[in-house]
C-alpha positions as CSV (number, residue, x, y, z in Angstrom):
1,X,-22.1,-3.8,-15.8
2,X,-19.5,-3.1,-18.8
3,X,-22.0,-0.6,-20.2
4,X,-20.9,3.1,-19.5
5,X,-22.7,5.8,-20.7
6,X,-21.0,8.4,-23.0
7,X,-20.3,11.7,-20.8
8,X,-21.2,14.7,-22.8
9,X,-19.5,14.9,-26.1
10,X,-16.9,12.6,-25.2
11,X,-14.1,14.7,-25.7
12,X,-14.6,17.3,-22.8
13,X,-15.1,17.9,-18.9
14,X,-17.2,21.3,-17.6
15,X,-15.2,22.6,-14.9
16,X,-17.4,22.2,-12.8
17,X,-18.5,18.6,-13.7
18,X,-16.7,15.0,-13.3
19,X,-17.0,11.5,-15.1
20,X,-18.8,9.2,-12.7
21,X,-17.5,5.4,-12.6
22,X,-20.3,5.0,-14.9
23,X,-20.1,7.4,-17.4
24,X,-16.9,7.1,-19.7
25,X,-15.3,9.7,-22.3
26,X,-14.3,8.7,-26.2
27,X,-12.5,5.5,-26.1
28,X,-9.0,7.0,-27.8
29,X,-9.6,9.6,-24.1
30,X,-10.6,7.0,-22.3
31,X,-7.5,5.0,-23.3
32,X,-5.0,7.9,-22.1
33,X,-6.3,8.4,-18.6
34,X,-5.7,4.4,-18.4
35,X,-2.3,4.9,-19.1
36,X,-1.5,7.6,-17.0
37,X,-3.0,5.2,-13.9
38,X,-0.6,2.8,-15.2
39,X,2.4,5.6,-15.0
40,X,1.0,6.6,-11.4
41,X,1.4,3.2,-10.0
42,X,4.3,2.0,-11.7
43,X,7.0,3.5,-9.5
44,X,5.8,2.6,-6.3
45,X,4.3,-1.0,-7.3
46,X,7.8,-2.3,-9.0
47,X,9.3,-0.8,-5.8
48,X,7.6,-3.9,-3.4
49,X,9.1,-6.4,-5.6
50,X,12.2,-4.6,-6.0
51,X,12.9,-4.4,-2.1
52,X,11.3,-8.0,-1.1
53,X,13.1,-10.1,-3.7
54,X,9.7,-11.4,-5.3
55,X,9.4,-11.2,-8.8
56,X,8.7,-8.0,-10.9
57,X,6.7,-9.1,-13.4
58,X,4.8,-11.7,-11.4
59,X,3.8,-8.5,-9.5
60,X,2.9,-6.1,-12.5
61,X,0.6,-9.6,-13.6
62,X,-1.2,-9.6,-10.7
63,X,-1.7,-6.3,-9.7
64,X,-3.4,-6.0,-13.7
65,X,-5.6,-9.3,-12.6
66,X,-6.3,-7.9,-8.9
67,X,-7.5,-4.7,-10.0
68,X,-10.1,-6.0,-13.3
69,X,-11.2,-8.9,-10.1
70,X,-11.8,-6.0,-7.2
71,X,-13.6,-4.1,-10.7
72,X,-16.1,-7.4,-11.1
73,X,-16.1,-7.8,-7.2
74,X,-17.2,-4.0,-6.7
75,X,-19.7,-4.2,-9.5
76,X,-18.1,-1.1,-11.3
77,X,-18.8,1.4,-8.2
78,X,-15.1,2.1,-6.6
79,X,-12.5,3.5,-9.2
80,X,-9.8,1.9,-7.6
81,X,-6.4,0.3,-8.6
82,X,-4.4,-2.0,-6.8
83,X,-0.7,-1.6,-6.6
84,X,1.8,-3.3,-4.6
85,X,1.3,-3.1,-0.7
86,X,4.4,-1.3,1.1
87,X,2.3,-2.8,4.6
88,X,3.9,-6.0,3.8
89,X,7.5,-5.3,3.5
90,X,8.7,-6.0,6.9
91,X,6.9,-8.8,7.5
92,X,8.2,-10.5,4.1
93,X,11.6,-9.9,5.0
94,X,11.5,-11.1,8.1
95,X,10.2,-14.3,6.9
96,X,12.3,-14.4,4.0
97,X,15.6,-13.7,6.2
98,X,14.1,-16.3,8.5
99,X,12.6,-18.9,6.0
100,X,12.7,-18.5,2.3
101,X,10.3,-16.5,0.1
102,X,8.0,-19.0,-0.4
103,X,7.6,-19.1,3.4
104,X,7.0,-15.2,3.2
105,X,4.4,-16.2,0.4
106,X,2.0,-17.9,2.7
107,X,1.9,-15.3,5.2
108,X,0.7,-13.3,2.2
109,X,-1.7,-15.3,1.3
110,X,-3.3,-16.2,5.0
111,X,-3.4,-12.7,5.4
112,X,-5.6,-12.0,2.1
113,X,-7.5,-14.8,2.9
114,X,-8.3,-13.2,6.1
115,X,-9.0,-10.1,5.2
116,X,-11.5,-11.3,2.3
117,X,-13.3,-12.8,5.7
118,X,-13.1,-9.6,6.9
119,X,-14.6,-7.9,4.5
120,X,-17.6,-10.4,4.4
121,X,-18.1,-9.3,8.1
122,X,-17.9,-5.7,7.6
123,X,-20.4,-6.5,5.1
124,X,-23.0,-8.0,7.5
125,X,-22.3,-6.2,10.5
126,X,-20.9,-2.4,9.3
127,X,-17.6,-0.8,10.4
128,X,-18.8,0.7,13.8
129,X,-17.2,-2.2,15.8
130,X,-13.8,-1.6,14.0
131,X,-13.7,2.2,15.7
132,X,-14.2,0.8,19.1
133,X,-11.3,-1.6,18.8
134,X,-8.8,0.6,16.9
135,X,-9.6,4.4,17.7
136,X,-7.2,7.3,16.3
137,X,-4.4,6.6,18.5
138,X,-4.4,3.2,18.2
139,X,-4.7,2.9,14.4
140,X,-2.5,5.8,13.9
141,X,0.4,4.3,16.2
142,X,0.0,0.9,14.3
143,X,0.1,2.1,10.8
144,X,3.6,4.5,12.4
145,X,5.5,1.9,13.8
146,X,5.4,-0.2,11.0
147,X,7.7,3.1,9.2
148,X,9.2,3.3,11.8
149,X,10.6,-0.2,12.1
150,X,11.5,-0.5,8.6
151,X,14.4,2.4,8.4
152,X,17.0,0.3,10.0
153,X,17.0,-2.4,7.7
154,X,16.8,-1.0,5.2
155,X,19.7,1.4,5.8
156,X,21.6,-1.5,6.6
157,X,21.2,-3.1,3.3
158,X,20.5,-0.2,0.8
159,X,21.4,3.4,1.9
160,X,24.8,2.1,3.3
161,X,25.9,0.3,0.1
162,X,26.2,3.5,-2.0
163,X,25.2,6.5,0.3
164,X,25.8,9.6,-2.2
165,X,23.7,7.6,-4.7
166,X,20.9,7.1,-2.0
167,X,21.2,11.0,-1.0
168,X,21.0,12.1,-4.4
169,X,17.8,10.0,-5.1
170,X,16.0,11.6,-2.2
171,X,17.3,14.8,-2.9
172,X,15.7,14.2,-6.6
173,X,12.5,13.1,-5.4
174,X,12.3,16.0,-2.3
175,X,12.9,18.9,-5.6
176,X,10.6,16.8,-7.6
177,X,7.8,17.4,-5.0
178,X,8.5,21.1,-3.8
179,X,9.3,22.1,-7.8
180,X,6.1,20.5,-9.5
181,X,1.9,20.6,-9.2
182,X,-0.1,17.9,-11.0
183,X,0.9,14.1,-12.4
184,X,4.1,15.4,-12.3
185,X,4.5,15.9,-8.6
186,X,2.1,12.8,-7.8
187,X,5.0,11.0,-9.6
188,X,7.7,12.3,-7.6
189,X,8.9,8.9,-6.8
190,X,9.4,7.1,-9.9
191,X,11.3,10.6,-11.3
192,X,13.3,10.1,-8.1
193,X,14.0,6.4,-8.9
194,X,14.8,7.6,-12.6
195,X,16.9,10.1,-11.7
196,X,19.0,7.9,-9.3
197,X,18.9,5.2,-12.0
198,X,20.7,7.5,-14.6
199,X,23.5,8.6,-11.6
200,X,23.8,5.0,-10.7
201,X,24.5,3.9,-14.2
202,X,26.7,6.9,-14.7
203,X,28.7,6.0,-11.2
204,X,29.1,2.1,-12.8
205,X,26.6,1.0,-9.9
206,X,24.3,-0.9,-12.9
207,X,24.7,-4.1,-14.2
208,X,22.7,-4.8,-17.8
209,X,23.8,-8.3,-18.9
210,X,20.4,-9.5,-17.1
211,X,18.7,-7.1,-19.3
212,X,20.4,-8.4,-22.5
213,X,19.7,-12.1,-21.9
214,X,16.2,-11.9,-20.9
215,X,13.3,-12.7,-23.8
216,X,11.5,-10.1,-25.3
217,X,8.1,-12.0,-24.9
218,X,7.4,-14.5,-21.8
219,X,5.3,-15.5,-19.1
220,X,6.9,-14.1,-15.4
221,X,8.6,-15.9,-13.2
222,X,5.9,-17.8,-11.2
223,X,6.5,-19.7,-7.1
224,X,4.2,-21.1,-4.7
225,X,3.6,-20.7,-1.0
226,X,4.5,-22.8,1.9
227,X,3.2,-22.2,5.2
228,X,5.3,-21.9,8.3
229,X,3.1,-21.5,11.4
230,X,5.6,-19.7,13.4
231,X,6.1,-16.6,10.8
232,X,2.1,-15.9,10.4
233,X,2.2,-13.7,13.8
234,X,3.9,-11.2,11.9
235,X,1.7,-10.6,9.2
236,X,-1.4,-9.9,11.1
237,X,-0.7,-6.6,12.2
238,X,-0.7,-5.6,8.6
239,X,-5.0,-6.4,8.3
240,X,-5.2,-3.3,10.4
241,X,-3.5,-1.0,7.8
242,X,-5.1,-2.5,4.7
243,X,-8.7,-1.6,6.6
244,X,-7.7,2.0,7.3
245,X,-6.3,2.0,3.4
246,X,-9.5,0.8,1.8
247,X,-11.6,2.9,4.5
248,X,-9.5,5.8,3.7
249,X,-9.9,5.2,-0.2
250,X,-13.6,4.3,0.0
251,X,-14.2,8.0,1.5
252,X,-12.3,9.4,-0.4
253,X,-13.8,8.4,-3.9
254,X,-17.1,8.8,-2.1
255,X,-16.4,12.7,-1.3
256,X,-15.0,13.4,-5.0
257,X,-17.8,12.1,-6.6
258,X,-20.6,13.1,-4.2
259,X,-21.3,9.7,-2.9
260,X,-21.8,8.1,0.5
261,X,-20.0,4.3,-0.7
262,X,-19.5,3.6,3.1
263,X,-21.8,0.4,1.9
264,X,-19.2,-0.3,-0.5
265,X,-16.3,-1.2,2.6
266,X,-17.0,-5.0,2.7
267,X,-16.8,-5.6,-0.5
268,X,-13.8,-4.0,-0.9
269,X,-11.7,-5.4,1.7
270,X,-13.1,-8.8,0.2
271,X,-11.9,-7.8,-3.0
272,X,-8.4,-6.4,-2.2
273,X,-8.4,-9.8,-0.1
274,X,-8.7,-11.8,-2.7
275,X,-6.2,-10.3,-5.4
276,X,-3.7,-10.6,-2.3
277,X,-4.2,-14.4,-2.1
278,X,-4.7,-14.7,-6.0
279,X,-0.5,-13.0,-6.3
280,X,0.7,-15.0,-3.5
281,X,-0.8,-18.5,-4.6
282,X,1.6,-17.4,-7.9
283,X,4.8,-15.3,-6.8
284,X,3.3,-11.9,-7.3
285,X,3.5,-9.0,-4.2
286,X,0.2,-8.4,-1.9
287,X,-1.6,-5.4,-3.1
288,X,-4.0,-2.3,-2.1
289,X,-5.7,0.5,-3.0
290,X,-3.2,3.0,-4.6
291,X,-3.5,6.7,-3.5
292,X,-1.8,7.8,-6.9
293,X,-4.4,6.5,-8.7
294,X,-6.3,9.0,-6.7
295,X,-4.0,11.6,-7.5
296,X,-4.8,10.8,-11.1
297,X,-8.7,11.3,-10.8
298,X,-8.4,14.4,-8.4
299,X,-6.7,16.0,-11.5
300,X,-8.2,15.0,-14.5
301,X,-11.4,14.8,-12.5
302,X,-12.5,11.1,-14.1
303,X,-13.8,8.4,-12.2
304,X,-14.6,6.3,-14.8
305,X,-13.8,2.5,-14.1
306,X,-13.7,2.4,-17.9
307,X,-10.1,3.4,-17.3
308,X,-9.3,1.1,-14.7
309,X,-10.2,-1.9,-16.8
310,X,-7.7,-0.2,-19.5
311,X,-5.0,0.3,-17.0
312,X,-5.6,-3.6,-15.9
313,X,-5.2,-4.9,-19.0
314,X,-2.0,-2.5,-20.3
315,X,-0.5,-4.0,-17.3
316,X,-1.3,-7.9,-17.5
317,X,0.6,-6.9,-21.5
318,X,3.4,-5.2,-20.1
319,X,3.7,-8.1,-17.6
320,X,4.2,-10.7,-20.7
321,X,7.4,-8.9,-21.2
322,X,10.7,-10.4,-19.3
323,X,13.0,-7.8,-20.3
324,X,10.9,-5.4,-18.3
325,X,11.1,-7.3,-15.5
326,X,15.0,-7.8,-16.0
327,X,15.2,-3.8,-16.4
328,X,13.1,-3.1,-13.3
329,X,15.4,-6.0,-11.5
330,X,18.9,-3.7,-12.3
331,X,17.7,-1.0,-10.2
332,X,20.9,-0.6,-7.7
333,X,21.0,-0.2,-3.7
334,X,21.4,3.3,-3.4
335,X,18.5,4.2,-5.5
336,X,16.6,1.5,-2.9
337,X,17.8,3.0,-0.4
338,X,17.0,6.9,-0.9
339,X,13.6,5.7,-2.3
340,X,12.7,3.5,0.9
341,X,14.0,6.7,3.0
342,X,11.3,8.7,1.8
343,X,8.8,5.8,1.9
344,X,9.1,4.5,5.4
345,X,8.6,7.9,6.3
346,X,5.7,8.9,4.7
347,X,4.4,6.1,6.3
348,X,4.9,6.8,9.3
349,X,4.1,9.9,8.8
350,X,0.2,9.0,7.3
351,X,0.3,7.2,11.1
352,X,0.9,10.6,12.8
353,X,-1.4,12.4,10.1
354,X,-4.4,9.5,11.6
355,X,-3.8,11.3,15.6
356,X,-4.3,14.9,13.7
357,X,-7.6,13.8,11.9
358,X,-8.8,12.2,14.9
359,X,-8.3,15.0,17.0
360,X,-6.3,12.7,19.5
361,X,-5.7,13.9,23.2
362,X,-1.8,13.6,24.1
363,X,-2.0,14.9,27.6
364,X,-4.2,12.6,28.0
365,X,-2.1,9.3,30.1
366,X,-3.9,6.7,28.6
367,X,-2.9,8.2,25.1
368,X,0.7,8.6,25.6
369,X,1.3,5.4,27.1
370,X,-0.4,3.8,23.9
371,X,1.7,5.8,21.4
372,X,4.9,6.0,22.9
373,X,4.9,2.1,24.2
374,X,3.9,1.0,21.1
375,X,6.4,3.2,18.9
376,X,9.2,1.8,21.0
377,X,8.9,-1.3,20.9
378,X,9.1,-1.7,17.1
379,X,12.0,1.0,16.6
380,X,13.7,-1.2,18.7
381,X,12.6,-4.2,16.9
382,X,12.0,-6.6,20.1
383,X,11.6,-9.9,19.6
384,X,10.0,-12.7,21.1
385,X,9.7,-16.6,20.6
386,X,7.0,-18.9,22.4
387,X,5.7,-22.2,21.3
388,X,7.4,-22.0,17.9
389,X,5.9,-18.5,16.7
390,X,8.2,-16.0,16.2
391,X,6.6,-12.0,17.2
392,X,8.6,-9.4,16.2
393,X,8.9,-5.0,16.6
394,X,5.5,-5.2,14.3
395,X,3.5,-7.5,15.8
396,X,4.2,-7.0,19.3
397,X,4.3,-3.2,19.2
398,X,0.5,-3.9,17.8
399,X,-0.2,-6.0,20.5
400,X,1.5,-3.4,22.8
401,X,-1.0,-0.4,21.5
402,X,-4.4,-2.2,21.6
403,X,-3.7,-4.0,25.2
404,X,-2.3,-0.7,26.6
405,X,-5.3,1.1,25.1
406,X,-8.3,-1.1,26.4
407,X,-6.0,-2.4,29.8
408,X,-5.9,1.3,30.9
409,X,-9.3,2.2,29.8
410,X,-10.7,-0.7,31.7
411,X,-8.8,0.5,35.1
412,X,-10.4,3.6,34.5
413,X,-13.5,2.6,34.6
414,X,-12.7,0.5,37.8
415,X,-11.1,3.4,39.3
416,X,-13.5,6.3,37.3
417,X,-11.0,8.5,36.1
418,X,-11.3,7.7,32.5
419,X,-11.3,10.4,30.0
420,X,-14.4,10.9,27.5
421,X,-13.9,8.5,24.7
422,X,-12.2,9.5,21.9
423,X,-14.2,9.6,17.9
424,X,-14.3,6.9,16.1
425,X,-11.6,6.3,13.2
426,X,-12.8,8.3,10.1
427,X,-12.3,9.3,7.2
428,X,-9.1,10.9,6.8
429,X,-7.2,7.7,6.9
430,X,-5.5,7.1,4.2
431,X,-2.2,5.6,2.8
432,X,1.2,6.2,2.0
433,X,3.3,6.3,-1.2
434,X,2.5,4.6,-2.5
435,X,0.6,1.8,-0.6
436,X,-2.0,1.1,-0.6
């Protein structure tokens, strides 16, 4: 398993060749590209902990651990690192507002736990059955309105608190994008957060005393979950994103390198499943697969997991530092809040992308009632109490899309005017910013 054959010489890649997940370049190469995966996901994983409250470097420890554990779990086949999930953010502040963030904690970790037992089904049964519950319009309206319900809060208690920092950020990360092509551009994000950093500091929005007290050289700040039975209702909805992320990044390493890993699925929803639990049992943010990270092999065209055990282990180091943490920890409202602009958008926006890819119908009824319902209800954030569980815009505007979905199909089947059924959820789904 940690034997990888030498590609080539080692030192080059024929333009029209790639390193497979087994193959690996020289060491000192193979080194680099393990950095630059740790860049690519640096931005966007610091940003979870940054918005949620949890702790930075509990999160950067974590997300080193989860991705070397979904490496074992995978047996070396999926190049694949996981980063903090943006999927969770609303659910952990609601249960943090509501609770505390242990409370948030063990919604976390139920929900890894569950989707571990997911994957173990997918595993023995295949992934046709989740196309028949969730088709495009569905998935694609669930993995939207969880944007979508986000953008009010966080204008509330980001963009609002220092709004020309927070325009200049997203105006930074908006030139960034347009302006550059390669790692450069796939970075957008962090230079967006670095650029409002340096304004921020500039405008007296920073402060560093944190920075100068913390210890060079420590272990992170580590908590543990308590579970509060009426909170977990609003995690679930987020299982249904994590499948279309790790179906989405399955294919898509699959297509680059020429392989058909649909076999793969189980394990790694098992494996992304697991890390999640592992982080929340200790403090540290849920995680995912990281579309950077893919950003990073599309361009250097290396799909070696060689690298991803690098970039796990630079991270667990960098973790053992509290100073980074402290530094990551200054970063101000208004650079939140023009990040989280872009962020919440783009994920809605990968919903939206999902009705595209799956060729979805709108004039059909039974289509618009399931969108437009289900978008509603969670820009509107309802909310609803019964028996001590607490649903809110996320899980009911779930809820809303599949029973709206199936309820209408099955009166038109009673009735026969039911449209032909739409394809099943594919390929093309895959995440935002990131997440994951």
């Amino acid at each position: 398993m940690f034997r990888w054959s030498l590609h080539g010489d080692g030192r080059t890649v024929a333009p029209d060749a790639i390193v497979l997940p087994e193959e690996r370049l020289a060491w000192p190469l193979t080194i680099g590209i393990g950095a630059q995966h740790v860049i690519a996901m640096f931005g966007a994983t610091f940003l979870v902990p940054v918005i949620t409250g949890f702790p930075p470097s509990t999160t950067l420890l974590f997300s080193g651990i989860g991705t070397l554990l979904f490496l074992l779990l995978t047996r070396n086949r999926v190049p694949s690192y996981l980063g903090s999930s943006f999927a969770f953010i609303a659910p952990i502040t609601a249960s943090t507002q509501a609770d505390s963030m242990e409370a948030a904690l063990g919604g976390v970790l139920v929900t890894g736990v569950l989707l571990a037992g997911l994957g173990l089904l997918v595993q023995k049964v295949g992934t046709a059955w989740v196309g028949a519950l969730m088709p495009p319009v569905v998935m694609g309206s669930i993995v939207a309105l969880i944007g979508l319900n986000l953008v009010p809060t966080t204008y509330e208690n980001n963009f609002s608190q220092a709004p020309l920092t927070a325009v200049l950020t997203l105006a930074a990360i908006v030139l960034c994008t347009a302006l550059f092509r390669g790692l450069l551009g796939r970075i957008s994000v962090l230079v967006g957060v670095v650029v409002g950093y340096v304004i921020a500091v500039l405008r007296g929005e920073v402060d560093f005393a944190p920075v100068r007290e913390a210890a060079w050289l420590g272990l992170p700040e580590f908590h543990h979950p308590t579970f509060q039975l009426g909170l977990l209702p609003i995690f679930l909805p987020v299982i249904v994103v994590l499948l279309a992320e790790n179906v989405g990044h399955v294919t898509s390493v699959g297509t680059m390198t020429g392989r058909n890993l649909d076999h793969m699925v189980g394990r790694t929803l098992t494996a992304d499943g697991l890390a999640t639990a592992l982080s929340a049992g200790f403090g540290g943010s849920p995680t995912t697969t990281y579309g950077e990270n893919i950003g990073v092999m599309s361009a250097t065209r290396v799909y070696s997991t060689a690298a991803y055990w690098v970039a796990g282990l630079v991270a667990i180091l960098l973790a053992m530092s509290p100073k980074v943490g402290a530094l990551i920890n200054t970063i101000p409202p208004g650079v939140l809040g023009g990040v989280t602009f872009v962020l919440y958008g783009l994920i809605a926006i990968v919903g939206f992308r999902m009705w595209v890819d799956g060729g979805v119908d709108f004039s059909s009824p039974r289509n618009q009632m399931t969108a437009g319902i289900s978008l509603v209800i969670a820009i509107a954030d309802l909310h609803w109490e019964i028996g001590g569980f607490a649903f809110t815009g996320i899980a009911l505007g779930t809820v809303a899309a599949l029973a709206v979905y199936h309820l209408m199909g099955r009166l038109g089947r009673l009735t026969g005017t039911e449209a032909p059924p739409e394809p099943l959820v594919g390929a093309g789904s895959e995440h935002a910013p990131r997440e994951s």
